[in-house]
C-alpha positions as CSV (number, residue, x, y, z in Angstrom):
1,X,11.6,15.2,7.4
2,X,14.1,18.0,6.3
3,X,11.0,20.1,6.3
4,X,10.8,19.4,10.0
5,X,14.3,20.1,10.5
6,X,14.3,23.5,9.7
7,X,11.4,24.3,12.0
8,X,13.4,22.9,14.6
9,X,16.5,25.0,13.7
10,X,14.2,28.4,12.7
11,X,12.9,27.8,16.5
12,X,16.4,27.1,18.2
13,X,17.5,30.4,16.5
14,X,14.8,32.9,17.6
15,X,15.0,31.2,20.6
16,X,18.7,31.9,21.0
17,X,18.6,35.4,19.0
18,X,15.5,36.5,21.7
19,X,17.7,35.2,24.8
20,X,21.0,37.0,23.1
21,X,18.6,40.3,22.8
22,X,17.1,40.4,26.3
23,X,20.8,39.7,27.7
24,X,21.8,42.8,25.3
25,X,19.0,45.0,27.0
26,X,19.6,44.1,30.5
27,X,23.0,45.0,30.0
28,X,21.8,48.9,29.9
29,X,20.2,48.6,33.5
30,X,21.7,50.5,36.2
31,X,22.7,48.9,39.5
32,X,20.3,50.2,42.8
33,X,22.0,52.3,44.5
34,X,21.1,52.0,48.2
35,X,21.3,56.0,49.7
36,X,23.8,56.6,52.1
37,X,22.5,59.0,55.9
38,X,23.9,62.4,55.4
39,X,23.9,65.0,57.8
40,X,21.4,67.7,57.4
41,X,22.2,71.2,58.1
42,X,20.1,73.7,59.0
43,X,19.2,76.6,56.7
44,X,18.0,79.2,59.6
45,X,19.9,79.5,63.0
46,X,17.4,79.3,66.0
47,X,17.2,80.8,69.5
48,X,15.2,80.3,72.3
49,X,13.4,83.2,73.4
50,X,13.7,85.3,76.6
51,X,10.9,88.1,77.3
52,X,12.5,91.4,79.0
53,X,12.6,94.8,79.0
54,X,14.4,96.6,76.6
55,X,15.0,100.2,76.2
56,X,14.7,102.3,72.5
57,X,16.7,104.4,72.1
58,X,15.7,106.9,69.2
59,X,18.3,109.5,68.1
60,X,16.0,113.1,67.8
61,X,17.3,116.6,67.9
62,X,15.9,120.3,68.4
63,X,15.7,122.6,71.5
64,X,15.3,122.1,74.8
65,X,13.0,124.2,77.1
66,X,12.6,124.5,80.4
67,X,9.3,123.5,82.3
68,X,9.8,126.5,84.8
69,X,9.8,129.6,82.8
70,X,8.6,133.0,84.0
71,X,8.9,136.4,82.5
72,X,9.5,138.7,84.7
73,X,7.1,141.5,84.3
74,X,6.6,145.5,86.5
75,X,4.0,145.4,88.6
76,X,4.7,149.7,89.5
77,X,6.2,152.2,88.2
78,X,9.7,153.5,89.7
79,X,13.6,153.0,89.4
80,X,14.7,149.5,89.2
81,X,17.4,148.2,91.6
82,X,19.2,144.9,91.5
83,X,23.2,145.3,91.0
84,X,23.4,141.0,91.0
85,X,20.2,141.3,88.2
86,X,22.7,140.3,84.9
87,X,22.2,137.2,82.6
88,X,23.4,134.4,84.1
89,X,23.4,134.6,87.5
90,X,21.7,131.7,89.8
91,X,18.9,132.2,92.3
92,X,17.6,130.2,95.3
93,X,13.6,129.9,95.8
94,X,13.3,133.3,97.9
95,X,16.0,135.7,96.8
96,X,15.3,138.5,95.8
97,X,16.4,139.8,92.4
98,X,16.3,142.8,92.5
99,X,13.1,145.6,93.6
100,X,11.9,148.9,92.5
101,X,12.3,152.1,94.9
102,X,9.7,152.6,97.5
103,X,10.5,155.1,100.0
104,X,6.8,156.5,99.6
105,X,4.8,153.3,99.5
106,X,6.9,152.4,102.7
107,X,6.4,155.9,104.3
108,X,2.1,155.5,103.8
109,X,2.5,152.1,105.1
110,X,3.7,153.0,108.1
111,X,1.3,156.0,108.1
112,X,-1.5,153.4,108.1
113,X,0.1,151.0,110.3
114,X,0.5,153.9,113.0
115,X,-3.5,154.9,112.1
116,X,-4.3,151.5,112.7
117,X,-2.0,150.9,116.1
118,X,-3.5,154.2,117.7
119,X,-6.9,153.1,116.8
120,X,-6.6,149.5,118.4
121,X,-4.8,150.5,121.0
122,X,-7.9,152.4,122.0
123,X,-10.1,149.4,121.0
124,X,-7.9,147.3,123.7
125,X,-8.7,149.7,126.4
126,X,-12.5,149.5,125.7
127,X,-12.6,145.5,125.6
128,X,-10.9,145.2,128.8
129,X,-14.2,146.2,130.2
130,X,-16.9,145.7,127.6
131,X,-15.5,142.2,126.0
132,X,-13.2,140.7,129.0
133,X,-13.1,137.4,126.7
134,X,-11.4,138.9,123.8
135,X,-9.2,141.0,126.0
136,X,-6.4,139.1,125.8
137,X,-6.8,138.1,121.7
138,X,-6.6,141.6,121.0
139,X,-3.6,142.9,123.3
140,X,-1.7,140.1,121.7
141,X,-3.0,141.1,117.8
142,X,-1.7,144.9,119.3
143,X,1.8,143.7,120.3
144,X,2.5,142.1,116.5
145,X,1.6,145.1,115.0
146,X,4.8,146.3,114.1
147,X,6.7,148.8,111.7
148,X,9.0,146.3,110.3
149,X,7.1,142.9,110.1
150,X,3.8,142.3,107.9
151,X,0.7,142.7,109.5
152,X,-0.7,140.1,111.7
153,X,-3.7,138.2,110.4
154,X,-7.4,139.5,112.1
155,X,-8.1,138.1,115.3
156,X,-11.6,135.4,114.5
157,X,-14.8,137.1,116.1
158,X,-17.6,135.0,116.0
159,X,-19.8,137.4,118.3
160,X,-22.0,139.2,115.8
161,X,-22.3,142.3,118.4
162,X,-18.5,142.3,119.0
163,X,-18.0,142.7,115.1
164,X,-20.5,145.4,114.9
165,X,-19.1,146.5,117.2
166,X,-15.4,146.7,115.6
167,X,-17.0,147.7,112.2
168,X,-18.6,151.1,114.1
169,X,-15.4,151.9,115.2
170,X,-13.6,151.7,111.3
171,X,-11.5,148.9,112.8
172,X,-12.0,147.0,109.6
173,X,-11.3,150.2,107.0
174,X,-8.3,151.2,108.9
175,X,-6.8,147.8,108.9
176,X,-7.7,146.6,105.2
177,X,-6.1,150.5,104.5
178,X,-3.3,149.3,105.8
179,X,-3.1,145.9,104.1
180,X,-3.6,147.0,100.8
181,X,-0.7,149.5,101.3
182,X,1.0,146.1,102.4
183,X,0.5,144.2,99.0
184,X,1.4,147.2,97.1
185,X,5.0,147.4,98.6
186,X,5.6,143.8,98.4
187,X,5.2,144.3,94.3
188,X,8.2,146.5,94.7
189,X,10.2,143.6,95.5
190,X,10.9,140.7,92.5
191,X,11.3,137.4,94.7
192,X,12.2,134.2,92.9
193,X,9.7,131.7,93.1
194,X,12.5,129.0,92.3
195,X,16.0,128.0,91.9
196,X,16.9,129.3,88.5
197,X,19.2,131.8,86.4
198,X,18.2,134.7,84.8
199,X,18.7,133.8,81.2
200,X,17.2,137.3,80.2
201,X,17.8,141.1,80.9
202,X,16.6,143.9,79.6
203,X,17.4,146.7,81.7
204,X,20.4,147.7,84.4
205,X,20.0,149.0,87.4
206,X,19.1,152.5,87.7
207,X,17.0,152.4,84.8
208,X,13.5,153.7,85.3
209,X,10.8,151.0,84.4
210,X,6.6,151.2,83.9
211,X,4.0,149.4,84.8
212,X,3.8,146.8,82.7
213,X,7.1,146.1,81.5
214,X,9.0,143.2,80.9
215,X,12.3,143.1,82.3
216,X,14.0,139.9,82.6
217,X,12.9,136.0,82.4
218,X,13.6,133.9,85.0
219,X,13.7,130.0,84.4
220,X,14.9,127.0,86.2
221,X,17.5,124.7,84.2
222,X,17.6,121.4,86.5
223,X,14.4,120.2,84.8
224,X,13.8,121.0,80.9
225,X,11.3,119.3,78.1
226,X,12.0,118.6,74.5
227,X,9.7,121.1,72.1
């Protein structure tokens, strides 16, 4: 019986010591913690986007050049005359800048042009009665032909017989003689093509220039390019 006994009390204490060592362990447990909302924050700032034209602008330097840039070069041979041709003085389209003697080219010009005058004023009196139709194309190609204007453009002739008939007179060499003289006085004359400045000069006026020589350039500044 006292055997029993000690079973009984051997049991009551495990049973107590076990209960006593789970209550230690729990004792270590933490309590749940329920997670508070927090406010998030974002990490990248956003915007919405807006598609329009925008304009680069890329810093560059280096020269400037214009697009309208001529050098000015001596078509004859003679003494140059221009007291405004200096660096730096502005043009209109037309002016001239300055032109090379021609007293003789101007003297065989009119030489031909008085050649050619006499010649179709005879022409004129012969149509009247051979060509009544043309008469009065060629009185009025006789009245422009004058000393001091350029030479008026040929009259059309679509008769074949007509032209042959101009051609056996030397009409044609007499007027062309004329026209070439013409051409070769305007190159006497430098005329600007544009509105620009003469950023260039090599020579003053009274100086004696060749064919073939460069003596100024001639540019426009209003509109220039990037090299």
């Amino acid at each position: 019986m006292k055997e029993n006994k000690r079973k009984i009390i051997r049991n009551l204490l495990i049973i107590v010591l076990a209960f006593l060592l789970v209550k230690f362990i729990m004792s270590f447990k933490q309590e749940n913690i329920i997670n508070t909302l927090t406010e998030s924050r974002k990490l990248v700032s956003t915007e919405i986007v807006e598609l329009t034209d925008n304009i680069v602008k890329i810093p560059i330097s280096g020269k400037l050049k214009s697009v309208s840039e001529i050098n000015i070069i001596s078509e004859v041979s003679g003494v140059f005359q221009g007291d405004r041709f200096k660096t730096g003085i502005k043009f209109t389209k037309g002016d001239t800048l300055g032109y090379i003697k021609h007293d003789e080219v101007k003297n065989n010009l009119n030489s031909q042009k008085s050649k050619l005058l006499n010649q179709v004023s005879r022409l004129v009196s012969e149509i009247k009665f051979d060509y009544p139709e043309s008469y009065d194309i060629w009185l009025n190609f006789m009245s422009n032909i004058q000393f001091n204007k350029l030479l008026p453009n040929l009259p059309k002739v679509s008769n074949s017989k007509f032209k042959n008939y101009l051609s056996g007179k030397e009409f044609y060499t007499a007027y062309y003689s004329a026209k070439t003289m013409e051409d070769k006085l305007s190159k006497h004359f430098i005329i600007s093509n544009f509105n620009g400045i003469l950023s260039e000069v090599n020579i003053k006026t009274g100086t004696i220039v060749v064919f073939g020589q460069k003596i100024g350039t001639f540019k426009d500044q209003s509109i220039l390019e990037f090299e």
